[in-house]
C-alpha positions as CSV (number, residue, x, y, z in Angstrom):
1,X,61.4,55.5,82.0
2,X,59.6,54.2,85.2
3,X,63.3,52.8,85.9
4,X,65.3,55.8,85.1
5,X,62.9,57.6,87.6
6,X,63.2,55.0,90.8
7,X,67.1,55.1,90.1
8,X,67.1,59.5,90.3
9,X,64.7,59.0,93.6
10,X,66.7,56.3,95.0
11,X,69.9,58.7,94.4
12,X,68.5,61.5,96.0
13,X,67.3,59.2,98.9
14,X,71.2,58.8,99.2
15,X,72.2,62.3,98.7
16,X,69.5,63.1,101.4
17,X,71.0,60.3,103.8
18,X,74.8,61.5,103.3
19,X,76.1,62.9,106.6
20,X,79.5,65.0,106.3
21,X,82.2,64.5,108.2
22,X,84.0,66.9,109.8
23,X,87.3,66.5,108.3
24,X,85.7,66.7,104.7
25,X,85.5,70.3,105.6
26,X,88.8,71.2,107.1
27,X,90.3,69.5,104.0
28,X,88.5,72.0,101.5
29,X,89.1,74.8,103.7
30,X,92.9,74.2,103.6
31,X,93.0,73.3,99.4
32,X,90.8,76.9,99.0
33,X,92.9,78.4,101.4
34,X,96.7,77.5,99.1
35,X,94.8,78.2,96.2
36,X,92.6,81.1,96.3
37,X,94.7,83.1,99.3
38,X,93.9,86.3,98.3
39,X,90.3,86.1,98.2
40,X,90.2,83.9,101.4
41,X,88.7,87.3,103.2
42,X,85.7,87.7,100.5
43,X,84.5,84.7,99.9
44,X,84.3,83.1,103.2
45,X,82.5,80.0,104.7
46,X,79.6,80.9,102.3
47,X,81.7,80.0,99.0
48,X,83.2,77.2,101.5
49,X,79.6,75.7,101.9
50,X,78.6,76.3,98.0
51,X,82.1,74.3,97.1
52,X,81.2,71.7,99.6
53,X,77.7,71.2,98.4
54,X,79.0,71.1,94.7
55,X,81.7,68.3,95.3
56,X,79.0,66.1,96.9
57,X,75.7,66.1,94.3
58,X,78.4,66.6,91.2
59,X,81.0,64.7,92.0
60,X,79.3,61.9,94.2
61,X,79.6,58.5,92.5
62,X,80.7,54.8,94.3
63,X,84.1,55.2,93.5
64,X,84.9,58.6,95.6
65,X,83.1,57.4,98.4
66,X,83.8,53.7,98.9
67,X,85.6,55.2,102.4
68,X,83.0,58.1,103.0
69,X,84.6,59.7,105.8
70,X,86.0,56.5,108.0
71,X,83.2,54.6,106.9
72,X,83.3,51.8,103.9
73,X,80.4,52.4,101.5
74,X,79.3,49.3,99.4
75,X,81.1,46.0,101.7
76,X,77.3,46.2,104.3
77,X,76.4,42.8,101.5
78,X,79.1,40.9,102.6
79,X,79.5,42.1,106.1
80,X,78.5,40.3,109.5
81,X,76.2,42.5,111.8
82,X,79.7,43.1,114.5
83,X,81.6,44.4,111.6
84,X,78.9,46.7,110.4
85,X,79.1,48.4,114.0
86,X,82.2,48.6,113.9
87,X,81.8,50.0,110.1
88,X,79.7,52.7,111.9
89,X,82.0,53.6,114.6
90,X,84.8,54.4,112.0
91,X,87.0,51.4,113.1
92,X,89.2,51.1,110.1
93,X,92.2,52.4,108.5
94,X,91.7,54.2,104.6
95,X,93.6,52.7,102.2
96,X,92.3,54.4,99.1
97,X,94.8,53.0,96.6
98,X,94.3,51.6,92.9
99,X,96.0,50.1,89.9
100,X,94.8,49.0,86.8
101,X,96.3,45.7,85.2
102,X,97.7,45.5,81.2
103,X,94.2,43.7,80.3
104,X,91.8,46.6,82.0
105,X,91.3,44.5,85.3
106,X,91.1,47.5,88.1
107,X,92.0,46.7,91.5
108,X,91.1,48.9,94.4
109,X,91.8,48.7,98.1
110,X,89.4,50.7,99.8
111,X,90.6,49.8,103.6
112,X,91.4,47.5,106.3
113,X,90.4,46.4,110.0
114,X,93.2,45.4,112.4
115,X,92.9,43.8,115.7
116,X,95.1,40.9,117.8
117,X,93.1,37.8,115.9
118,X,93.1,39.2,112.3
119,X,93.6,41.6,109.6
120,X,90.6,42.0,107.5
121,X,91.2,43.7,104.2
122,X,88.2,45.5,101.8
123,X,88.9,46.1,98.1
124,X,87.5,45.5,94.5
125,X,88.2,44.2,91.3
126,X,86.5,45.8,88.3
127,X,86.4,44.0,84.9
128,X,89.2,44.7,82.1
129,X,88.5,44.0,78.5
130,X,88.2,39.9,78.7
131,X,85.3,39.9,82.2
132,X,86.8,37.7,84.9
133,X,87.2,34.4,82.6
134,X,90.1,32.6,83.2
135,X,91.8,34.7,85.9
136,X,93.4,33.7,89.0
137,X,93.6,36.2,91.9
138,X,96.4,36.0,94.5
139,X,96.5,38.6,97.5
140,X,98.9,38.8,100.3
141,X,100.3,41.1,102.7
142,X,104.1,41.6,103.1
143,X,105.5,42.7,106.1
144,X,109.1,43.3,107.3
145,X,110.1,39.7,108.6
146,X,107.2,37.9,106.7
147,X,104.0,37.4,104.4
148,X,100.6,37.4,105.5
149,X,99.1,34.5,103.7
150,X,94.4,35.0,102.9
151,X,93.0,32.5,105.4
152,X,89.6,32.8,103.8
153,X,87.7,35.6,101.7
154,X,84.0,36.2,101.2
155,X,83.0,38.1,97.6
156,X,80.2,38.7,95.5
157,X,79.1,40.8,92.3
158,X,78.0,44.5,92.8
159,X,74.5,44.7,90.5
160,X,73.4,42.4,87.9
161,X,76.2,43.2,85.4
162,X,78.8,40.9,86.7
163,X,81.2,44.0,86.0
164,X,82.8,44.6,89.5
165,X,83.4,42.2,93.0
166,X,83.5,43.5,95.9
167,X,85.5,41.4,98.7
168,X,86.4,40.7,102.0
169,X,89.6,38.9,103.0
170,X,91.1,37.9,106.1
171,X,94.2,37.5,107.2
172,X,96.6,37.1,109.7
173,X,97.0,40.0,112.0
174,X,100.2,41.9,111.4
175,X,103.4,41.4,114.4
176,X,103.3,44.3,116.7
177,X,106.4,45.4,115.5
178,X,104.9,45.8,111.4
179,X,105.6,49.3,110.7
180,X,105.1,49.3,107.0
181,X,102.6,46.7,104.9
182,X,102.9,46.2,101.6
183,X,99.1,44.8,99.9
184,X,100.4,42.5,96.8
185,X,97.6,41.3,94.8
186,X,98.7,39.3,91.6
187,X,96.6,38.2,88.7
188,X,97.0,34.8,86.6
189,X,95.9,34.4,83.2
190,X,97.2,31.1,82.0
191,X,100.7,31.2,82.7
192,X,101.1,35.0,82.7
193,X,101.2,36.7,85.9
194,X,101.0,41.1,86.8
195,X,101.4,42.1,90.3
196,X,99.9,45.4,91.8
197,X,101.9,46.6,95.0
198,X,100.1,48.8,97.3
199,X,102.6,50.1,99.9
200,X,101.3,51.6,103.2
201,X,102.1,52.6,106.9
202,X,100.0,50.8,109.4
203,X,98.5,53.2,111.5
204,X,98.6,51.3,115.2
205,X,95.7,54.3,116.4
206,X,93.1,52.5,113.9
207,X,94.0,48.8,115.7
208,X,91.3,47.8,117.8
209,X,93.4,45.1,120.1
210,X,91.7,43.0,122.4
211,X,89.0,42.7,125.3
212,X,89.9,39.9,126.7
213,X,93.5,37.4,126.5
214,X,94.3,34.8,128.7
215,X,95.2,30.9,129.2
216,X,92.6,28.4,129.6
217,X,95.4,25.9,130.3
218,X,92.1,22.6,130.9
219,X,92.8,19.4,129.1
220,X,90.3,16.6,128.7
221,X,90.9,13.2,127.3
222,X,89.1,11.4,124.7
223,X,89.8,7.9,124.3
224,X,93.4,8.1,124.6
225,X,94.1,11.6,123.2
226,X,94.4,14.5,125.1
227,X,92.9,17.8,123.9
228,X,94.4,20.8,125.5
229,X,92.7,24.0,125.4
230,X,95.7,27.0,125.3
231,X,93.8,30.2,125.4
232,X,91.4,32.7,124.4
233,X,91.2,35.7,122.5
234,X,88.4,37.9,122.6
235,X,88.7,41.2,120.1
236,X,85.9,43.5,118.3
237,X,86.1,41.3,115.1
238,X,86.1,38.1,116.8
239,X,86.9,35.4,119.4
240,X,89.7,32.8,119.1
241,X,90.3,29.8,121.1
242,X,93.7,27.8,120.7
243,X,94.7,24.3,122.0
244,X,96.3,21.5,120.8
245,X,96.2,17.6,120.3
246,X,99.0,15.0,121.7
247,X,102.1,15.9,121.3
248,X,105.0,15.4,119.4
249,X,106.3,12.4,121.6
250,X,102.9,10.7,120.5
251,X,103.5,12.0,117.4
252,X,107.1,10.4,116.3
253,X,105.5,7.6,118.0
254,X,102.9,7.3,115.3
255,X,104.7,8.0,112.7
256,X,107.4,4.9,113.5
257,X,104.7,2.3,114.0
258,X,102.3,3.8,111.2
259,X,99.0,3.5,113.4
260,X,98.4,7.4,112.4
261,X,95.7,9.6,114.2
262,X,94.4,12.6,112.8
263,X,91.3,14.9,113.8
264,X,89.2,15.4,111.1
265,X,86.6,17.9,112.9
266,X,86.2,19.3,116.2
267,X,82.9,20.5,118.0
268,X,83.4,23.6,120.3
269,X,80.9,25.2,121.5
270,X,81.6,28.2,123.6
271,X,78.6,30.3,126.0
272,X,78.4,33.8,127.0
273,X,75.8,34.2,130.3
274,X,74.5,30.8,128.9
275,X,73.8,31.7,125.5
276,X,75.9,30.1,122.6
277,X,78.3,32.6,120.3
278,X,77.9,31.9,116.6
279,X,80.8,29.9,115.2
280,X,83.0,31.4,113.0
281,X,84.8,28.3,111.4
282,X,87.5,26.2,112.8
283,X,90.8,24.3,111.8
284,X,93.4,22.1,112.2
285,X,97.2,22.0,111.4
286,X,99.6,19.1,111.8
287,X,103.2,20.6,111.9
288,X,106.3,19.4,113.7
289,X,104.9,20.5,117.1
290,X,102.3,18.4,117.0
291,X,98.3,18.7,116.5
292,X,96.9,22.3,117.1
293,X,93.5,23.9,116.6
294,X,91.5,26.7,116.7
295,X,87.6,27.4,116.8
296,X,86.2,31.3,116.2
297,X,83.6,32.6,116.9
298,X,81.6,36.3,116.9
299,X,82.4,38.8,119.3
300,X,81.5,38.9,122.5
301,X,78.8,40.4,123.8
302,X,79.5,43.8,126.0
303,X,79.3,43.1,129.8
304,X,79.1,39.6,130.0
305,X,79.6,37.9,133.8
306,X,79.9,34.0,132.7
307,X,82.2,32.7,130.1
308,X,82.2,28.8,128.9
309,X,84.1,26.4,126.8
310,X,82.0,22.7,126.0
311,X,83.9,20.0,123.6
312,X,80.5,18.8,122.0
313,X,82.1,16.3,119.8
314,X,85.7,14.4,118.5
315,X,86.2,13.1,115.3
316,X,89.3,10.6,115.1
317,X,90.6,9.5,112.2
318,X,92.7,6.1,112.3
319,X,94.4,3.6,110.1
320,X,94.8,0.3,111.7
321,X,94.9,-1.7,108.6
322,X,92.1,-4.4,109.5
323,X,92.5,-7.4,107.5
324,X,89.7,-10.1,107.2
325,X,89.6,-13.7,105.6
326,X,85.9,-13.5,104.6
327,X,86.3,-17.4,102.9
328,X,86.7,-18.7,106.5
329,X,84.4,-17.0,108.4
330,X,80.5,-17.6,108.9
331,X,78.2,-15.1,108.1
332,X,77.3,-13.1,109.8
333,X,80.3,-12.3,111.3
334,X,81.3,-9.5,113.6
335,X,84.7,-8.1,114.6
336,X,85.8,-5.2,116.6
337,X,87.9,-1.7,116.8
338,X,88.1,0.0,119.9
339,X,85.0,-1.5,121.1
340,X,82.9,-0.7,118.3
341,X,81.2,-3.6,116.4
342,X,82.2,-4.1,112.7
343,X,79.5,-6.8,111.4
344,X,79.9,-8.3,107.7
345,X,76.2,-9.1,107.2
346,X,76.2,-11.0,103.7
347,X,78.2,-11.4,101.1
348,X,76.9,-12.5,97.7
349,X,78.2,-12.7,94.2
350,X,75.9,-10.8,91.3
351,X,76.6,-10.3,87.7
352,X,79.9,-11.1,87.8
353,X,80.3,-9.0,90.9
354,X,81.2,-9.3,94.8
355,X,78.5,-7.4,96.8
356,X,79.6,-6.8,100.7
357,X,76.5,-5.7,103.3
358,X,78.7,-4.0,106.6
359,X,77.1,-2.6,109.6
360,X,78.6,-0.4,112.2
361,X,77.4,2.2,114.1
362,X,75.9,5.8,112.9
363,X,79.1,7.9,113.5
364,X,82.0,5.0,111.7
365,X,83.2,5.8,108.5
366,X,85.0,2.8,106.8
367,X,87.9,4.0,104.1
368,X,90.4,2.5,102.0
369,X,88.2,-0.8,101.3
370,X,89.8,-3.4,99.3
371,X,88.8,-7.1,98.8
372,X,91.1,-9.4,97.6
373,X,89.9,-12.4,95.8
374,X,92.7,-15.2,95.1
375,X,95.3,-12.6,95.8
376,X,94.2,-10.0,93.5
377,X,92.6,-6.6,94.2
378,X,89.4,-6.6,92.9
379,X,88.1,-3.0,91.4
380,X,86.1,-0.5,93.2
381,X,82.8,-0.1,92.0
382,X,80.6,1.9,94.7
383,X,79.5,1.5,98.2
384,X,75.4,2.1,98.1
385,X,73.8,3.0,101.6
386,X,71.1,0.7,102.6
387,X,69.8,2.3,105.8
388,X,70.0,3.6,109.5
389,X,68.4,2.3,112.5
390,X,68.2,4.3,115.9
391,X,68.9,2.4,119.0
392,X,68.8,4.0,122.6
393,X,72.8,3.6,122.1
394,X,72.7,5.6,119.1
395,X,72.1,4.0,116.2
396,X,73.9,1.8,113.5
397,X,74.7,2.3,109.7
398,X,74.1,-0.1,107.1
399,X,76.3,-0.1,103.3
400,X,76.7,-2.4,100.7
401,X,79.7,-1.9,98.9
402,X,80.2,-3.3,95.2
403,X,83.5,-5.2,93.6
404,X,83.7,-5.8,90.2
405,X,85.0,-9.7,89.8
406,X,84.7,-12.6,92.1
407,X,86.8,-15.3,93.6
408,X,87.0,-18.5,96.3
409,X,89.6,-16.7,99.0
410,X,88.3,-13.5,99.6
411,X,90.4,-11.3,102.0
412,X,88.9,-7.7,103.1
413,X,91.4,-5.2,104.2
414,X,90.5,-1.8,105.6
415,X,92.5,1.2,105.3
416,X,91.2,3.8,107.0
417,X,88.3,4.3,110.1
418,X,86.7,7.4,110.8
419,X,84.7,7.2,114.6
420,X,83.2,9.6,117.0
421,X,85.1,9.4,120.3
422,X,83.3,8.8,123.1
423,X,83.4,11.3,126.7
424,X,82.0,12.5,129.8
425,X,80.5,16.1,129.0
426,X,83.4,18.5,129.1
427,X,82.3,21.8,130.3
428,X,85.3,24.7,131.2
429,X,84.0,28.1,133.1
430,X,86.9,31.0,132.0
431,X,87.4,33.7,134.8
432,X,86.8,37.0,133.0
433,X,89.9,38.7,134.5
């Protein structure tokens, strides 16, 4: 009973809180006005009020207002603190439509947010007869030329019964020429597939644009490879920088002699006034162009005089192929890649096994590790770390890494090397035009 009661007095907490919009009222005025013509004269705003205080109490549930009045009710969970602002401000475009799937599965989207970095859409998924078990969600926009693929979604249940998700998804934002968008969301079970369509005409008065987009055009070079900052992109939602890595001379170069580079992470670190902006997430895409990244971040705050771009850190990702005859070599014994020490401490035979002690320094990763003993590849079995010593340099990283089998010619090859490149401090003011 005690819960019954702190549910009614949490409701009318809500009711009390509930602010009307303006339009809510024009809207009833017009239905009353088709439907009750006649009478408009006698009953008046008074029966206008009464109706309008009626459809909220009676008829107020999560469902009618999920977009109370230009304002999403329910997403504030899964929200960051820029997009509730712009939540409050009305900064979205209603969507309000629904369809329910062959097994009970209800999808609703409730709205979206549109500016020159992304499109981020706000719907829900209630549960059909079977809960969520064994179902695979796809959504995508479709546009007139093309299909706006999810770049990344954030969800969670709404209440402890597990009975309805609430998410939201981002997306690419739509070409400025998108008149009409098309929300497809299809649902796997096993091999069987439904698809809800929900067509819709973009309205280009609810897109926020940008505050600030121009080149960077500053490159800096890390051991070799040239990273080459494009632009920036500064909207209500959120702020994008672009650049890109080589290019694709360096890149057919690679690919002909096999000594591949990649980028496995990237450290941007970007300062309004000399206070850092919260990073979004980042990535990286290899295509026929070439290497190219980007790095977001949260919005910019209003009014800012000073704008910087750092490069904190450079992963790079290499596979020279290192081979090493351990059977003629005294231990220990130390090789090198690009100036970075690769020492083979000890290597002992155990059980019927081949242990291998390597040290390198913190930031190397060592990949792809095979030992060959007589000519054959010996199996796998784990590499175990052993420990991590700082130096003033930095530090090094010791490993032990476990064969199963032995031999008397032992050959070690390896694959793959992961390193952190090493750079002067790279530190890029942006004029705020």
């Amino acid at each position: 009973m005690m819960d019954l009661e702190k549910t009614l007095l949490k409701k009318k907490r809500d009711y009390n809180n509930i602010e009307v919009p303006q339009e809510m009222e024009e809207r009833l005025r017009n239905a009353l006005e088709k439907e009750k013509s006649v009478k408009k004269s006698i009953l008046g705003s008074r029966f206008i009020a009464a109706a309008l205080i009626l459809f909220i109490f009676v008829g107020y549930h999560f469902d009618t207002f999920a977009y109370y009045g230009k304002r999403l009710i329910g997403y504030d969970s899964i929200m960051s603190e820029s997009l509730k602002d712009l939540n409050q401000m009305g900064r979205g475009q209603e969507i309000g439509q629904s369809y329910t799937f062959e097994n009970g599965v209800e999808i609703i989207l409730d709205g979206i947010m549109v500016d020159d970095n992304q499109m981020i859409a706000f719907y829900r998924i209630k549960n059909g007869q079977n809960g969520f078990d064994g179902h695979r969600f796809d959504p995508s926009f479709k546009g007139f030329l093309r299909r706006y693929r999810m770049r990344s979604a954030v969800g969670e249940y709404l209440g402890g019964d597990q009975e309805e998700l609430i998410y939201m998804a981002v997306f690419d934002p739509p070409g400025l020429f998108e008149r009409t968008l098309t929300f497809e969301f299809t649902i796997w079970e096993g091999n069987h597939h439904e698809k809800a369509v929900f067509p819709f005409i973009l309205d280009r008065s609810k897109a926020m644009g940008y505050m600030i987009k121009q080149k960077i055009n500053k490159t800096v070079e890390v051991e070799g490879i040239e990273v080459h900052f494009k632009k920036i992109t500064a909207t209500p939602t959120q702020t994008m920088i672009e650049g890109s890595v080589d290019n694709i001379i360096e890149l057919i170069r690679q690919s002909i002699s096999g000594d591949q580079t990649r980028i496995p992470h990237m450290r941007i670190k970007l300062l309004a006034d000399g206070k850092a902006i919260a990073e979004q997430g980042s990535s990286m895409t290899t295509n026929m162009k070439g290497m190219s990244f980007s790095s977001s971040f949260d919005p910019l705050p209003a009014n800012i005089e000073k704008l910087e771009i750092q490069l904190e850190e450079l992963s790079i990702m290499e596979r020279p192929n290192l081979s090493l005859n351990l059977s003629k070599k005294q231990l220990p014994y130390s090789t090198y890649y690009k100036n970075r020490e690769i020492k083979i401490e000890e290597m002992v035979s155990v059980n019927g096994e081949t242990h291998i002690t390597i040290e390198t320094e913190e930031n190397m990763l060592l990949l792809d590790v095979i030992l060959l003993a007589d000519g054959e590849s010996l199996k796998f079995i784990e590499t175990q770390s052993l420990d991590y010593d700082k130096t003033p340099n930095g530090g090094t990283h010791k490993r032990k890494i476990k064969f199963q089998g032995n031999g008397d010619n032992l050959e070690l090859k390896i694959g793959t090397i992961i390193y952190t490149g090493k750079f002067e401090g790279f530190n890029s003011p942006i004029e705020i035009k």
